[in-house]
Residue frames as qw, qx, qy, qz and C-alpha x, y, z in Angstrom:
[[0.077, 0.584, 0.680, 0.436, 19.10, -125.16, -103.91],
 [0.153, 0.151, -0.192, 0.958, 17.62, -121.75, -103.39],
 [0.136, 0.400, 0.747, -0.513, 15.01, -120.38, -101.82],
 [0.138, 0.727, 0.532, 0.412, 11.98, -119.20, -103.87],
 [0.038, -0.011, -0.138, 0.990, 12.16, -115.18, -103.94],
 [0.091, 0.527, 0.697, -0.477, 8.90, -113.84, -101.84],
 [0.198, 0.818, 0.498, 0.209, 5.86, -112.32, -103.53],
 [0.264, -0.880, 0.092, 0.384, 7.68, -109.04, -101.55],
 [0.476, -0.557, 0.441, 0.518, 10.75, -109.41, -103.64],
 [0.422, 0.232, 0.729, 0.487, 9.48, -110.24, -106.49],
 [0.105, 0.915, 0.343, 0.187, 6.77, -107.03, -106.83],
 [0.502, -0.679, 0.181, 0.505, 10.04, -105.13, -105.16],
 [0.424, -0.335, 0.532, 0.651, 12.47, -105.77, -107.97],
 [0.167, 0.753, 0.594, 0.231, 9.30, -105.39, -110.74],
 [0.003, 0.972, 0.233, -0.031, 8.77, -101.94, -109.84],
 [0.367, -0.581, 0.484, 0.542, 13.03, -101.21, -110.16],
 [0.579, 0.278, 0.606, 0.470, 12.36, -102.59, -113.35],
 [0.137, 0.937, 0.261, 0.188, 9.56, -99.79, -114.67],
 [0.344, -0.852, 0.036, 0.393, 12.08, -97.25, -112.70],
 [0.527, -0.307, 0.544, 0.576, 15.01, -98.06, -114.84],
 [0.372, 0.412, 0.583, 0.593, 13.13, -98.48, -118.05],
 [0.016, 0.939, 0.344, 0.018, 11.45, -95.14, -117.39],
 [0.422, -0.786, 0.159, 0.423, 14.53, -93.63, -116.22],
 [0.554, -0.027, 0.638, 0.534, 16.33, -94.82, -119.72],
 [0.304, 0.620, 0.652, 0.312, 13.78, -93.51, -121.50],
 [0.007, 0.979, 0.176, -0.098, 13.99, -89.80, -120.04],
 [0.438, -0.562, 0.391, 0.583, 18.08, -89.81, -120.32],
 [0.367, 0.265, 0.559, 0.695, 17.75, -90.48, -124.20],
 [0.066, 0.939, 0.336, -0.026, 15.24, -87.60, -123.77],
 [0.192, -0.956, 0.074, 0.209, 17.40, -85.14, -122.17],
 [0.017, -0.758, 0.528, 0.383, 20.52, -86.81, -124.54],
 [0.904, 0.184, 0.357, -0.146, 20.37, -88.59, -127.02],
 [0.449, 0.855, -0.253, -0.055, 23.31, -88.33, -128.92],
 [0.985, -0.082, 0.081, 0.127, 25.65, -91.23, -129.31],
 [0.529, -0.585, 0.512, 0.338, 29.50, -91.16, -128.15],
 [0.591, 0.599, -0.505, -0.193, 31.84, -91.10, -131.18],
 [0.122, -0.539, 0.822, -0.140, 34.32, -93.12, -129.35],
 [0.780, -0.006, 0.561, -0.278, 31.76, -96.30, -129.35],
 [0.826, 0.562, -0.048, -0.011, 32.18, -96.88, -132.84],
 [0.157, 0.713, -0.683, 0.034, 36.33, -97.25, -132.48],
 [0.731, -0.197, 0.653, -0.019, 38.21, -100.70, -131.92],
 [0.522, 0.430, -0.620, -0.398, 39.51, -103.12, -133.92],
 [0.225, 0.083, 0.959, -0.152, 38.11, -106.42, -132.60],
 [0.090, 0.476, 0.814, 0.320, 34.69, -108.07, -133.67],
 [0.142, -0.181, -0.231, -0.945, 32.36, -105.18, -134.76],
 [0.003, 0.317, 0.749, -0.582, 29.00, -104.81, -132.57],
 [0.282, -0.313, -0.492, -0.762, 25.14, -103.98, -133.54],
 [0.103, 0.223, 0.700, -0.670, 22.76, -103.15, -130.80],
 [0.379, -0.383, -0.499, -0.679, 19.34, -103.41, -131.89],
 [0.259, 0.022, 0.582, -0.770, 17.03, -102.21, -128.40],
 [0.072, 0.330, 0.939, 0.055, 13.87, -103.95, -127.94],
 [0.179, -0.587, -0.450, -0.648, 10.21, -102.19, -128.66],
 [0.375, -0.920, -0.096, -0.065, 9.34, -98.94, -126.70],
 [0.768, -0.381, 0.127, 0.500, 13.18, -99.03, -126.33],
 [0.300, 0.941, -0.157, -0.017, 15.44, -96.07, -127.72],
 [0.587, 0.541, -0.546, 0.255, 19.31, -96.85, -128.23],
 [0.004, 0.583, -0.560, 0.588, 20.13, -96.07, -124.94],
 [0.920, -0.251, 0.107, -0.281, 18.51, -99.18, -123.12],
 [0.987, 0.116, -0.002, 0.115, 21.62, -100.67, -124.55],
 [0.177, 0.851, -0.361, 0.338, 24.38, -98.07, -123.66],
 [0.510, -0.725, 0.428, -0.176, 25.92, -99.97, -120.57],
 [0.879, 0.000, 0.431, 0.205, 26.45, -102.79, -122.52],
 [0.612, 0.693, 0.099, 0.367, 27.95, -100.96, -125.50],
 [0.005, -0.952, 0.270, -0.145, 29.97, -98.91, -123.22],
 [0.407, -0.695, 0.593, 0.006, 31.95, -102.05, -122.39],
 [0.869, 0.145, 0.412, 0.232, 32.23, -103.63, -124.95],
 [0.175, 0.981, 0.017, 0.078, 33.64, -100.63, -126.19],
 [0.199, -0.863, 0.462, -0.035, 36.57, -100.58, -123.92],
 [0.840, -0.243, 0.485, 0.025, 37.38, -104.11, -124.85],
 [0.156, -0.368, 0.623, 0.672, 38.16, -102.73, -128.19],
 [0.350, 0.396, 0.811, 0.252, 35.22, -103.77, -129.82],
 [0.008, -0.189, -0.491, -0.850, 33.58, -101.41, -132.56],
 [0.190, 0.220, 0.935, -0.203, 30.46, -100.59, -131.28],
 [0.166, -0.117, -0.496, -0.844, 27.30, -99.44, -134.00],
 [0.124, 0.392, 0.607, -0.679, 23.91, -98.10, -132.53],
 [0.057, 0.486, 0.669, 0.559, 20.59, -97.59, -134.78],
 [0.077, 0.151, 0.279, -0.945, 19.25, -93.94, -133.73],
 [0.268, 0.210, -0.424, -0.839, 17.13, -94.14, -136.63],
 [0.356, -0.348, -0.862, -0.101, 14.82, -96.98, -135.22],
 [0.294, -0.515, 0.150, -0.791, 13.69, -94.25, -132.85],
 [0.640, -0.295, 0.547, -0.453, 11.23, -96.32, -129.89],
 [0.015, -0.105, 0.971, 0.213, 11.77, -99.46, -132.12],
 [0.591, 0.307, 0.505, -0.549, 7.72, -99.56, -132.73],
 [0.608, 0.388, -0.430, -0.543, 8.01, -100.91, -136.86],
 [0.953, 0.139, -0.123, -0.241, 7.47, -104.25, -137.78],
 [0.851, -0.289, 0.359, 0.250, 10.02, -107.02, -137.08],
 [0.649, 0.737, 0.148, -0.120, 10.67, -106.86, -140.86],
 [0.139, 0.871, -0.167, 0.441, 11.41, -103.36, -141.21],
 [0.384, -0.887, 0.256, -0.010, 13.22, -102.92, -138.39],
 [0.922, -0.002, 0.346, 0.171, 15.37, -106.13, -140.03],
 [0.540, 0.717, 0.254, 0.360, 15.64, -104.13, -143.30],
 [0.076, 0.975, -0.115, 0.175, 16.71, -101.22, -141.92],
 [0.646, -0.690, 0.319, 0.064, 19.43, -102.70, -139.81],
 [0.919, 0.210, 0.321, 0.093, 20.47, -104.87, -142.60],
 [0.286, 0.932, 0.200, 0.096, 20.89, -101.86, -144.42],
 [0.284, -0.919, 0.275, 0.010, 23.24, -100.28, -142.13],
 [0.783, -0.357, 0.463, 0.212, 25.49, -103.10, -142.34],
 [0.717, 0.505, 0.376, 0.299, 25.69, -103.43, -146.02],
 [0.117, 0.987, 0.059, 0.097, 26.35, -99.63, -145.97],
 [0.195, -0.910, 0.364, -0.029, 29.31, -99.53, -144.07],
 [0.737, 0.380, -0.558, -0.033, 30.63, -102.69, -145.25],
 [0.267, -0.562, 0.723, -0.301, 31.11, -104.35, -142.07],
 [0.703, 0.223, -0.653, -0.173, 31.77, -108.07, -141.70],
 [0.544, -0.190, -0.774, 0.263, 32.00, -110.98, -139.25],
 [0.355, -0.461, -0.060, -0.811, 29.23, -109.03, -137.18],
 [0.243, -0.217, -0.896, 0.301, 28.16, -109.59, -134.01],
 [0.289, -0.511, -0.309, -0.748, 24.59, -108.77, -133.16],
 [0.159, -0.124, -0.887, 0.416, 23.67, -108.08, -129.55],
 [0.408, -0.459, -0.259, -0.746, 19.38, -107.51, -129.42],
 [0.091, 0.087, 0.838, -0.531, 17.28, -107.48, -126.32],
 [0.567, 0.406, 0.605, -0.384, 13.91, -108.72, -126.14],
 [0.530, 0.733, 0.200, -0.376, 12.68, -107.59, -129.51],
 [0.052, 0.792, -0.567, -0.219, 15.82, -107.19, -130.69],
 [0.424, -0.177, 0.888, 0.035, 16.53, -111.00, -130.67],
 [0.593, 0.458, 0.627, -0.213, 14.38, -111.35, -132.93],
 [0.322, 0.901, -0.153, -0.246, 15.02, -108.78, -135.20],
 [0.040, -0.603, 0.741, 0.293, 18.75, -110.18, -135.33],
 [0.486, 0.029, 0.867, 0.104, 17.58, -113.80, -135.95],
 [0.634, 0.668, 0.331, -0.206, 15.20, -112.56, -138.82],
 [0.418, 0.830, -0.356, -0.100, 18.46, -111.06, -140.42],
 [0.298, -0.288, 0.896, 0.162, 20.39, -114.04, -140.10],
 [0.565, 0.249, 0.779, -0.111, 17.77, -115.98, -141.56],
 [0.450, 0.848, 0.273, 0.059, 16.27, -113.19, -144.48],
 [0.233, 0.963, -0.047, -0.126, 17.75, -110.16, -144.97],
 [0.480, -0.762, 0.383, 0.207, 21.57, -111.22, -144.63],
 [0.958, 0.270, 0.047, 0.084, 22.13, -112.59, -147.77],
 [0.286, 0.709, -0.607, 0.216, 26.20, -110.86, -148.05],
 [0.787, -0.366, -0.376, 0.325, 26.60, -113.08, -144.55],
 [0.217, 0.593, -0.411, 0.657, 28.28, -110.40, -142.99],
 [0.639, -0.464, 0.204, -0.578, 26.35, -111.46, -139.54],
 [0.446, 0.294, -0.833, 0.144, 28.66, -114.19, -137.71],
 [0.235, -0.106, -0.797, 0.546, 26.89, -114.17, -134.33],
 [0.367, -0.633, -0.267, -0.627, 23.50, -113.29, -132.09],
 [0.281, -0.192, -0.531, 0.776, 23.89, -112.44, -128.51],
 [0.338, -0.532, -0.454, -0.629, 20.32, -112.35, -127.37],
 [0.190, 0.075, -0.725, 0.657, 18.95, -111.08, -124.01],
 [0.380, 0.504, 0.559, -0.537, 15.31, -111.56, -122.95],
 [0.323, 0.235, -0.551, -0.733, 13.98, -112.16, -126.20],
 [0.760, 0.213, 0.376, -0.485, 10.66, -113.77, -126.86],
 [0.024, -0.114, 0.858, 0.501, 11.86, -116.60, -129.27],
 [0.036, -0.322, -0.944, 0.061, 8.27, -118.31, -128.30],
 [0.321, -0.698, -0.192, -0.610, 6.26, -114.82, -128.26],
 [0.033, 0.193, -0.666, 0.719, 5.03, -113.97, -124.57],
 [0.271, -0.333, -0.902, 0.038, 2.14, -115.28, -122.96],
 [0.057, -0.538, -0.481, 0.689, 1.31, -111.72, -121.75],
 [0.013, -0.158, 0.319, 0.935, 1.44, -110.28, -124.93],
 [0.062, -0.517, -0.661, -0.540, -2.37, -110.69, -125.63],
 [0.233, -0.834, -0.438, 0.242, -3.32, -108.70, -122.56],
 [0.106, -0.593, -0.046, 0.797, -1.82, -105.61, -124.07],
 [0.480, 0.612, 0.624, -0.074, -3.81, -104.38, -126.71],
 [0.098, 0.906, -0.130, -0.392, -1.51, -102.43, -128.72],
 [0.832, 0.518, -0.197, -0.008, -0.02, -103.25, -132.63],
 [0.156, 0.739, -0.629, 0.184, 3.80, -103.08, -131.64],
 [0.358, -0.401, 0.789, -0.298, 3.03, -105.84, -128.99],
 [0.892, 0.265, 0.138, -0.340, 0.59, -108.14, -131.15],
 [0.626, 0.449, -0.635, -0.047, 3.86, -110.10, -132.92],
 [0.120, 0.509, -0.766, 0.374, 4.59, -111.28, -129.74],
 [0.858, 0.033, 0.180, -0.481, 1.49, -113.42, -129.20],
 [0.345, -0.123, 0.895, 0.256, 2.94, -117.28, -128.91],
 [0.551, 0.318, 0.771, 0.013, 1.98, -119.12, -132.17],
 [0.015, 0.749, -0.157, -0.644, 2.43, -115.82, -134.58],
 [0.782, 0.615, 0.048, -0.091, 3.15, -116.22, -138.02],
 [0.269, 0.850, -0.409, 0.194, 6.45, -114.85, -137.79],
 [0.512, -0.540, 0.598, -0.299, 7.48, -116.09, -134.59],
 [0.944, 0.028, 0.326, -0.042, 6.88, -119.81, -136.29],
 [0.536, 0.823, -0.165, 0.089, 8.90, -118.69, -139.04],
 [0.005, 0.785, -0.529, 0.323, 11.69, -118.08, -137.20],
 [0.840, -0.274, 0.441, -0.157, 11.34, -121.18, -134.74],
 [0.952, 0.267, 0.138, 0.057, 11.24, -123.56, -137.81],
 [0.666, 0.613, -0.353, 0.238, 14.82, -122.33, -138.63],
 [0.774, -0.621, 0.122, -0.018, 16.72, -124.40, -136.28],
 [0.777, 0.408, 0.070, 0.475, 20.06, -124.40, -137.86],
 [0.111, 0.771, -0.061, 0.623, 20.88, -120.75, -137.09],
 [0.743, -0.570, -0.205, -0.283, 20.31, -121.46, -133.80],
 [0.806, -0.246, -0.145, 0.519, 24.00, -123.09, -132.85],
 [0.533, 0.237, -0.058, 0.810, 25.59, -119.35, -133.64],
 [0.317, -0.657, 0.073, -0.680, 22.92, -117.58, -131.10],
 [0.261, -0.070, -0.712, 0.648, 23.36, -117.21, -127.10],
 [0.430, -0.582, -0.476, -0.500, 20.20, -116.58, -125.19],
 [0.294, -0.127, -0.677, 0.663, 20.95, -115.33, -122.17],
 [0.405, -0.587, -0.267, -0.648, 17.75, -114.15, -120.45],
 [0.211, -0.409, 0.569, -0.682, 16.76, -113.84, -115.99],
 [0.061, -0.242, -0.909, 0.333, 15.49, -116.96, -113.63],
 [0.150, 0.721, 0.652, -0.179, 12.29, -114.48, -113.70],
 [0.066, 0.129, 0.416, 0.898, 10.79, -112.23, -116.43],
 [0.275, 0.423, 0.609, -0.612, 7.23, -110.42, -116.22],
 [0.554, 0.529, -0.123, -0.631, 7.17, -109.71, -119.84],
 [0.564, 0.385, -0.658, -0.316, 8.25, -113.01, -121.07],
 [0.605, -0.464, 0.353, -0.542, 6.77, -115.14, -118.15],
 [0.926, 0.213, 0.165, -0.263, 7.42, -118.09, -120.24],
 [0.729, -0.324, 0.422, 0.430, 11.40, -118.03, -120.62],
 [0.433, 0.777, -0.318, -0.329, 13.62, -116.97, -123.33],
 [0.636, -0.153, 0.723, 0.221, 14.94, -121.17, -124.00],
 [0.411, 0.658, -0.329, -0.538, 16.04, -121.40, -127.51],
 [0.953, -0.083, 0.290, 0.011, 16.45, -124.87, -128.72],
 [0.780, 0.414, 0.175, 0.435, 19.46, -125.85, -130.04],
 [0.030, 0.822, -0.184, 0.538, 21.21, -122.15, -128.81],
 [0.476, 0.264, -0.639, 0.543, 23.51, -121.54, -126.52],
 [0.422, -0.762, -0.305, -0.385, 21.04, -120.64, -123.34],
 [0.413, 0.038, -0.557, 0.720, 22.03, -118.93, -120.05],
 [0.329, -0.765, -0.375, -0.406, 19.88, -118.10, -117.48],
 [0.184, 0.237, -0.486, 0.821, 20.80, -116.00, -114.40],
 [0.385, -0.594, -0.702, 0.083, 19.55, -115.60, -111.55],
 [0.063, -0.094, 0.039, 0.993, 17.97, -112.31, -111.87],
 [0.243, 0.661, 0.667, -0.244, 14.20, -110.99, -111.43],
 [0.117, 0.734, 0.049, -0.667, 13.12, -108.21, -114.59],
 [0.777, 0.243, 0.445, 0.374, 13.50, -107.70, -117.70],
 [0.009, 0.998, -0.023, 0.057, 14.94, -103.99, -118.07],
 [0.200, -0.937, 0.280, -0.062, 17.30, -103.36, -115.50],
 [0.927, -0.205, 0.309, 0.058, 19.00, -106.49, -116.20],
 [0.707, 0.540, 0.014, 0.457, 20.94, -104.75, -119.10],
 [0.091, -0.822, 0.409, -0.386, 22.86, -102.79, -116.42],
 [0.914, -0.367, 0.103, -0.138, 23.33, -105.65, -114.39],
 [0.183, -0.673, 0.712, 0.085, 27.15, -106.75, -114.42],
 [0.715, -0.006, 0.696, -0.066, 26.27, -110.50, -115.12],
 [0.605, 0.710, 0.323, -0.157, 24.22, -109.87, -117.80],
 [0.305, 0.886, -0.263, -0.228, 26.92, -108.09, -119.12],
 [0.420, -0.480, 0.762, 0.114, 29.95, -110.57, -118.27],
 [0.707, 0.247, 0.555, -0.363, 27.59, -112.53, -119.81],
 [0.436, 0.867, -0.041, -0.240, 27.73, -110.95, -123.08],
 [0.189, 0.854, -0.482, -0.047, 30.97, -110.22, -123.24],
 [0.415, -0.337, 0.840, 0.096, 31.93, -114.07, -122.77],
 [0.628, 0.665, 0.267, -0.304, 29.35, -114.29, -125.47],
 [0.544, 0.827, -0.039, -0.135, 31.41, -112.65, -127.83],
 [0.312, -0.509, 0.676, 0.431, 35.45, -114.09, -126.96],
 [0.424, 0.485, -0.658, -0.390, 37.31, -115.27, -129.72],
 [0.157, 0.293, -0.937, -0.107, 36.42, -118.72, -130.77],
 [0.431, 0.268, 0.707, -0.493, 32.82, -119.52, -129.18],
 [0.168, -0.162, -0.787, -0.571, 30.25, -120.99, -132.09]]
């Protein structure tokens, strides 16, 4: 059994978080302009949908390897800091798919994202073209912090939501999402357990930097072999 990680380690690896997500946030500044080469491959086709306050790039390390594994991968510039409704941001993605006619889809969202993908499994997907969700720190349950921040973008994420029930109550979808989320989260203090989903927790303190993290990725990318339901 392990040892509980000290208040030191734990306000330590916190404050790497902010670094990272801050640091993400100025690279899509200074470039933001998405590799052709991700979109090539001829294995199962990929959708990153970044979580809110999140620009594509939060999700580039993972898309760069699944990339080389041959998978397709397909980035939404056009959600900009992800700040629209669950919905919309559903709609638009939906969109994208429908557009380019892609099929047996795999959707990998973080935090927010997870959501977003499970709303289009549930609503928006009516072609089916969406075979899979490969969530990572996603608030299935809302967060327990989200009423101490007093801003609209974070107010869906308030356990006990409309939406958020919505989603819950469909428990069916559920066997064809993975939830893979860290032993400790500060924005989702309350776990990302999905009932009835595949669930994987690591032992890993943040809820950022955790999409660089090698695990996280392995993670993923055993997520997505051939043959897993």
């Amino acid at each position: 059994m392990r040892e509980p990680r000290s208040f030191r380690d734990l306000a330590w690896q916190t404050g790497l978080d902010y670094v990272y997500a801050t640091s993400a946030r100025v690279g899509n500044l200074l470039n933001g302009s998405i590799p052709d080469a991700l979109a090539e491959g001829t294995r199962t086709p990929v959708l990153l949908i970044p979580g809110v306050y999140e620009p594509w790039r939060f999700l580039l390390p993972i898309g760069r390897r699944l990339s080389a594994l041959g998978h397709p991968v397909h980035m939404l510039p056009q959600l900009g800091y992800n700040l629209a409704p669950i919905p919309d941001t559903a709609a638009t993605a939906q969109r994208y798919l429908d557009e380019h006619g892609l099929e047996h889809v795999a959707i990998v969202g973080h935090s927010k994202g997870g959501l977003v993908g499970k709303h289009m499994m549930t609503v928006d997907d009516v072609a089916q073209r969406i075979d899979r969700l490969v969530a990572i720190a996603s608030p299935f349950s809302g967060s327990t912090r989200a009423k101490y921040v007093p801003v609209r973008p974070i107010r869906p994420f308030i356990p006990g939501n409309e939406l958020l029930s919505t989603l819950a109550a469909n428990l069916e979808i559920n066997s064809r999402i993975t939830s893979i989320y860290p032993e400790t989260d500060q924005v989702i203090p309350n776990g990302s357990f999905l009932e009835g989903a595949a669930n994987v927790t690591l032992p890993l303190v943040g809820h950022f930097r955790i999409l660089s993290n090698p695990a996280v990725v392995d993670a993923v990318v055993f997520a997505l072999r051939p043959g897993v339901e």
